[in-house]
C-alpha positions in Angstrom: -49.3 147.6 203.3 -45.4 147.1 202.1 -45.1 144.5 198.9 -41.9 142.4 199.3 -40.6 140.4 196.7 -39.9 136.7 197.3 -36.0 136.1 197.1 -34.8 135.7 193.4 -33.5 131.9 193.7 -36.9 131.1 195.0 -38.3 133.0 191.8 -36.5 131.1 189.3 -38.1 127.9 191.1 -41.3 128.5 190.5 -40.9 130.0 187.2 -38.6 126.7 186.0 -42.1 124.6 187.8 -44.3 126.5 185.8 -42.9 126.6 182.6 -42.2 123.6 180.4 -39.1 121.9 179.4 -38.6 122.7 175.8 -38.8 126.4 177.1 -36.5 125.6 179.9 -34.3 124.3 177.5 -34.1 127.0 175.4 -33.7 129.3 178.5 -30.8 127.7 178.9 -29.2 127.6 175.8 -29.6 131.5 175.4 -28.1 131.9 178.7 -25.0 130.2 177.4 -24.6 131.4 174.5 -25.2 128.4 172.3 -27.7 128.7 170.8 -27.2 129.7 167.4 -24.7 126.6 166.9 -27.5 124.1 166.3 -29.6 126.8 164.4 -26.6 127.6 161.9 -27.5 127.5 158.5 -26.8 124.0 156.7 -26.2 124.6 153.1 -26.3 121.7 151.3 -24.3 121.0 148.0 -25.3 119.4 144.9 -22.3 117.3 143.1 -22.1 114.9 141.1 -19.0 112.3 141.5 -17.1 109.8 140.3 -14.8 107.7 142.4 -13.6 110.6 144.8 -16.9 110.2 146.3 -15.0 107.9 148.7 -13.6 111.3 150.5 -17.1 113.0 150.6 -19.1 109.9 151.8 -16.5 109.2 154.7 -18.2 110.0 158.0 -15.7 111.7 159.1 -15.5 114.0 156.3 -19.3 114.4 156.8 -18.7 115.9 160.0 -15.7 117.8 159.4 -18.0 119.6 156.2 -21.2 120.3 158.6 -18.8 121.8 160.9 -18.2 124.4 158.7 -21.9 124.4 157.5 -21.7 122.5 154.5 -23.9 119.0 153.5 -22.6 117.3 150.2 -25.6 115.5 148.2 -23.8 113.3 145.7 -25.0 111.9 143.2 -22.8 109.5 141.7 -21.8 108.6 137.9 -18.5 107.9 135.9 -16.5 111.0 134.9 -17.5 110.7 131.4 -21.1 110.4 132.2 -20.9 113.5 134.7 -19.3 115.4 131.7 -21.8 114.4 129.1 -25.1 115.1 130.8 -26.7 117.9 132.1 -25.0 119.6 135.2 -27.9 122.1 135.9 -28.4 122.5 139.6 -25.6 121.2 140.4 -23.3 123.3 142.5 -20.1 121.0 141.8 -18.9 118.2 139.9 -16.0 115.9 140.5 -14.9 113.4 137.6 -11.7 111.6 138.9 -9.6 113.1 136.0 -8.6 116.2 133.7 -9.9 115.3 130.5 -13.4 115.4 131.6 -13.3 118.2 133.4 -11.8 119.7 131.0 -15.1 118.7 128.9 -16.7 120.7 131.2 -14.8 123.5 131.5 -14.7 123.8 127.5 -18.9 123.6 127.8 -19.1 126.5 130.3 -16.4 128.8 128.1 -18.8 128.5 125.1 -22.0 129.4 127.4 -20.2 132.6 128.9 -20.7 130.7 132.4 -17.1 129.7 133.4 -16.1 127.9 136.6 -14.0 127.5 139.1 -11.3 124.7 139.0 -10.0 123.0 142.6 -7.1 120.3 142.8 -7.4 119.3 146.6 -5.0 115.9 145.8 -3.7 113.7 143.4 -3.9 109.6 143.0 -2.3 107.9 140.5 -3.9 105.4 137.7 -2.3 101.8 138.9 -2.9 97.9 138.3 -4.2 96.2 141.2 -3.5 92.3 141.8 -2.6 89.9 144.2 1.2 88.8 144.9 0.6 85.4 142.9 0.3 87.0 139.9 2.9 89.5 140.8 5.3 86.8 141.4 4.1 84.8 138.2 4.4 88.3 136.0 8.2 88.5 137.8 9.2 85.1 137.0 8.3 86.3 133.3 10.7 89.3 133.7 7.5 91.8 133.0 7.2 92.9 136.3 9.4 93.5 139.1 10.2 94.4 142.7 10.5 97.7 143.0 13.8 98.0 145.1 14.3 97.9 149.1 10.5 96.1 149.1 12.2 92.7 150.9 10.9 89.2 150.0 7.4 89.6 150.0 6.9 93.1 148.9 3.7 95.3 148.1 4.8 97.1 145.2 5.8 96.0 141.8 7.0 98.2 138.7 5.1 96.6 135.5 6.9 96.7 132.0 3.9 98.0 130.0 6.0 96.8 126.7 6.3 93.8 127.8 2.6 92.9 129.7 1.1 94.1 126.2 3.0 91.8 124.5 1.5 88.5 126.4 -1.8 89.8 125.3 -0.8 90.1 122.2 0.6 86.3 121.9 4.3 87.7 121.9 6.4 86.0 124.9 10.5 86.4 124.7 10.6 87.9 121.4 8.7 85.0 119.5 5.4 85.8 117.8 2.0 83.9 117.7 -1.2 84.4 116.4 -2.2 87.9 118.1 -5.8 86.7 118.8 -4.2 84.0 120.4 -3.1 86.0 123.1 -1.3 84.5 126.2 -3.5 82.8 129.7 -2.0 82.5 133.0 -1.5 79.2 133.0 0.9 79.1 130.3 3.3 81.5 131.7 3.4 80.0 135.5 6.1 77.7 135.6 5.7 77.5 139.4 2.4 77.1 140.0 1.4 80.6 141.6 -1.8 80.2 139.8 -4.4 78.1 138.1 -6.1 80.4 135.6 -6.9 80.1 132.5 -7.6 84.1 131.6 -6.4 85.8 129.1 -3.5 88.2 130.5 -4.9 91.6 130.5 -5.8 94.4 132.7 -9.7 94.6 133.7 -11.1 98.4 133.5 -14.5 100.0 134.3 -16.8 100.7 131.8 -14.6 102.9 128.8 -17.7 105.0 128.1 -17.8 106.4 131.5 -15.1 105.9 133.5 -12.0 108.1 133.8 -9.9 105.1 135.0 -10.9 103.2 131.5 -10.5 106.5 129.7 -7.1 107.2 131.0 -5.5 103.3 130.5 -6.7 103.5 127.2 -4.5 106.3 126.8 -1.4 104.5 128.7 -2.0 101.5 126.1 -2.4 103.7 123.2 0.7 106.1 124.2 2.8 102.2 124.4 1.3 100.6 121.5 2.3 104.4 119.3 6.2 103.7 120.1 5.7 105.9 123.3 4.1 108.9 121.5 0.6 109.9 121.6 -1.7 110.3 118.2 -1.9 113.8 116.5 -4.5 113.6 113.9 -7.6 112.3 113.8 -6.7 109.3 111.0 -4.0 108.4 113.5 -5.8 108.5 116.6 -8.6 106.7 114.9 -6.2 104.0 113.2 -4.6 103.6 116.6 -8.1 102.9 118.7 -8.7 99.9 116.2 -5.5 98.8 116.7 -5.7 98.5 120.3 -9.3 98.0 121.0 -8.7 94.1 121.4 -6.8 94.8 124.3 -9.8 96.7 126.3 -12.7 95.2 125.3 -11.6 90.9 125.3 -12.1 91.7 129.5 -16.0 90.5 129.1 -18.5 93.2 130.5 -17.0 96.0 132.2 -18.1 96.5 135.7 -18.9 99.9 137.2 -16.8 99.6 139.8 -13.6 98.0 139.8 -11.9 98.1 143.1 -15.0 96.5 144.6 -14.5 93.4 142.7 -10.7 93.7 143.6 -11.2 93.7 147.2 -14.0 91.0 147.1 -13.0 87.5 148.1 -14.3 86.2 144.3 -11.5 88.9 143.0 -8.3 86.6 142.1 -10.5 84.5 139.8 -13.0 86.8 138.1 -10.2 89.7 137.3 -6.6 89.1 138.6 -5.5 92.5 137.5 -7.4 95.5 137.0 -7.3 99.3 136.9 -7.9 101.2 139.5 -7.0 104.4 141.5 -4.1 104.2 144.0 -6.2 105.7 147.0 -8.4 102.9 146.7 -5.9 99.9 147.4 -4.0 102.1 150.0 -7.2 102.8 151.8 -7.7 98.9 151.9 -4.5 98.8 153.8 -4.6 101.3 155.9 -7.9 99.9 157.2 -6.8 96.6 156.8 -4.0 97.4 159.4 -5.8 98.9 161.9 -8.4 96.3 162.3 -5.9 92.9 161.5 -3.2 94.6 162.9 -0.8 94.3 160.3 -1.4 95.2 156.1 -3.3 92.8 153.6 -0.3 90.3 152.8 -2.0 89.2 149.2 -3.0 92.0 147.5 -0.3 94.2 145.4 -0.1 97.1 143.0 1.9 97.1 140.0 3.2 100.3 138.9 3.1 101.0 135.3 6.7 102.0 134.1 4.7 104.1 131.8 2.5 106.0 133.8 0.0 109.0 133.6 -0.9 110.7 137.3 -4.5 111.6 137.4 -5.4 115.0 138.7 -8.9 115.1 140.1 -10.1 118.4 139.6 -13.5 119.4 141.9 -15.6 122.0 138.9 -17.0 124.8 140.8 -20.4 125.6 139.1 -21.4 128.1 141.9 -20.6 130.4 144.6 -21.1 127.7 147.2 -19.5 125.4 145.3 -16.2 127.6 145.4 -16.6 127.7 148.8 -16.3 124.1 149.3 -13.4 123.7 146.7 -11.4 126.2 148.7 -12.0 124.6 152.3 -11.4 120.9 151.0 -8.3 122.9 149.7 -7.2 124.6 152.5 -8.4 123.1 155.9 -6.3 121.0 157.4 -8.3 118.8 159.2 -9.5 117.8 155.8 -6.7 117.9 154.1 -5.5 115.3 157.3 -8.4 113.2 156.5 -7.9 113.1 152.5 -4.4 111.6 153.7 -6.0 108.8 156.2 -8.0 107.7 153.4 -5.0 107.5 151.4 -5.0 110.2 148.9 -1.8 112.6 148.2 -2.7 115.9 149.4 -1.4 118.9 147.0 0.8 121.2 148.9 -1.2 124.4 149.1 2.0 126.8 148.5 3.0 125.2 145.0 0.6 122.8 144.0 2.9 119.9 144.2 1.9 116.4 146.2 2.9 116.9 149.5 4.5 113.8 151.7 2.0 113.6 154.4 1.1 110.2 152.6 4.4 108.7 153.2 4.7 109.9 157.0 1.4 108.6 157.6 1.5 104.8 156.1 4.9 105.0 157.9 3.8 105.5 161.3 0.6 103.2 160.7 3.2 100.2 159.7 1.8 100.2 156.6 4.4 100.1 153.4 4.7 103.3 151.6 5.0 103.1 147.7 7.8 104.7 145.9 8.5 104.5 141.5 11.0 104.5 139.5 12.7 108.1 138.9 13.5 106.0 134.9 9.3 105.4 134.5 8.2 107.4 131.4 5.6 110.0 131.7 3.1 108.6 129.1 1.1 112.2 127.2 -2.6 111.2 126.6 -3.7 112.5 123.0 -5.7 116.0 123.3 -9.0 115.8 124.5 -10.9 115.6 121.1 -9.0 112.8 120.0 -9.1 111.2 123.1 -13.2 111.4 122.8 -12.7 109.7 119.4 -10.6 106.6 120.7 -12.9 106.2 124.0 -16.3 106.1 121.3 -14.3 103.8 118.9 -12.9 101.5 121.6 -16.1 101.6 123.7 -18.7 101.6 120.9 -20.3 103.9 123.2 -22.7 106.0 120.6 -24.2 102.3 119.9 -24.5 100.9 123.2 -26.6 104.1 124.0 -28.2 104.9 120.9 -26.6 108.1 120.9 -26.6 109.5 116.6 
């Protein structure tokens, strides 16, 4: 007797009834050749970050990451704090400024473990307000438009001679008692605002934040005749001297920018420090929802100003591999631009314009500054670590010896 097979179509019907789904499923993946995307391996990195964990907890920077088979755990801190404590298992940290990565980089040197050091993009130090203060700090002469910005403009340059001085009681070359440093409402002649604050620039906490770290340097570089400490007596002379205009702000919040952008901000801190990405982000999203940018909130320039460069500290070999692809990839790169950061070009290392061409086209105001602003030099690192514990009190507040 002759065996015949049953047609093969009518095989793969009974064999699909028989069988379950998951296995029909997985049939099917094989069979298109998809099935190791899913099963690719995830690694996940460990970092601890300061602000610039706005570009690693965007979800579209999530995805962009696990694409390429990366997961970013962050744990986050101030840049200070990240430097200070105890990095081990950590594949990368990312403080929001040089001098504390330096810290860390000096650390590793003496251990024999050094790392690797990634500068993706840049984002300047600024002081965020709103355009009544703007306008009341114009009117004063201390700030001003910063040219081809029309009537109502976003973008101020702030004389950081001059907006010292009001803190320190000094208005049009006359002197008062320097406690007695100026408020809002004796300099608004037009009525812009009703505060009665003392003029000053709000920071995050000294002892941990880069931001804090870095103004103090801007203020101390101002305050020194435009010259940074070189000795320790100096710099430690110098923090004193300065130390009532960082720490008469009441208590430092971790977080600046979300105070800023909260609707209590105009009252509670009417200028504070915070990092340029942050208020251009604002905008851009701002725009897109509203249509147009947010009409009341402003940066002021410092004419003396010190850019930031966020450097991402490669502890391990996956963490290279993520320093170089945020580097490199230019879908990332694209993203770190929509979220309003200045992408480094990857040829020279200088910011790239993709920041300007994109606010452009989004309708949003791109900032420009003065080619006459002074480049402020903060102090070296170990004095700087001396002003930042002087001004901050920070060995005290922690109980640190």
């Amino acid at each position: 007797m002759a065996v015949t097979s049953p047609p093969r179509g009518r095989l793969r019907r009974r064999l699909a009834a028989a069988l379950p789904v998951p296995v029909i499923g997985l049939a099917l993946l094989v069979g298109s050749g998809n099935l190791l995307l899913p099963l690719r391996q995830v690694v996940t990195i460990e970092a601890k970050m300061a602000s610039k964990r706005d570009f690693f907890q965007d979800p579209v920077v999530e995805r962009l990451l696990m694409k390429h088979g990366f997961r970013v755990h962050v744990t986050n801190m101030g840049s200070r704090e990240i430097a200070q404590q105890s990095y081990a298992g950590y594949d990368v940290v990312f403080p929001s400024g040089q001098p504390a990565a330096d810290l860390i980089s000096r650390e590793r040197a003496r251990a024999n473990r050094p790392v690797m050091l990634y500068r993706p993009f840049v984002s300047p130090i600024v002081l965020a307000t709103y355009r009544n203060y703007a306008e009341t700090l114009t009117a004063e002469g201390v700030a001003e438009r910063l040219p081809g910005s029309g009537d109502r403009p976003m973008y101020y340059t702030l004389d950081m001679r001059k907006f010292l001085d009001l803190a320190r009681g000094k208005r049009r070359g006359v002197q008062r008692n320097p406690a007695d440093g100026y408020r809002w409402d004796e300099i608004d002649r037009d009525d812009h605002v009703r505060n009665g604050n003392k003029i000053l620039a709000q920071t995050s906490d000294i002892c941990e934040s880069n931001s804090a770290g870095t103004y103090l340097g801007l203020v101390a570089f101002v305050e020194h005749g435009n010259d940074a400490p070189d000795n320790t007596a100096e710099a430690e002379r110098l923090a004193r001297q300065i130390k009532p205009l960082l720490v008469e702000q009441g208590l430092p919040s971790s977080e600046r920018a979300e105070t800023y952008l909260s609707p209590e901000g105009p009252s509670i801190a009417p200028v504070v420090v915070i990092y340029e990405h942050q208020f251009l982000a604002h905008q851009i999203e701002h725009a897109a929802e509203k249509g147009a940018p947010d009409d009341q909130r402003v940066l002021l320039y410092p004419s003396t100003r010190f850019v930031t460069e966020p450097q991402l500290v490669a502890l391990t070999g996956n963490g290279a591999r993520l320093g170089e692809l945020i580097s490199e990839d230019r879908e990332l790169q694209a993203r770190a631009v929509e979220l309003g950061f200045r992408p480094r070009n990857g040829t020279d290392g200088t910011a790239s314009d993709a920041l300007t061409r994109f606010l452009t086209e989004r309708q949003v105001p791109a900032p420009t500054t003065s080619s006459d602003d002074t480049r402020a030099i903060l102090p070296t690192l170990s004095l700087l670590e001396d002003m930042i514990e002087i001004v901050g009190d920070c060995r005290a507040r922690t109980g640190s010896p």
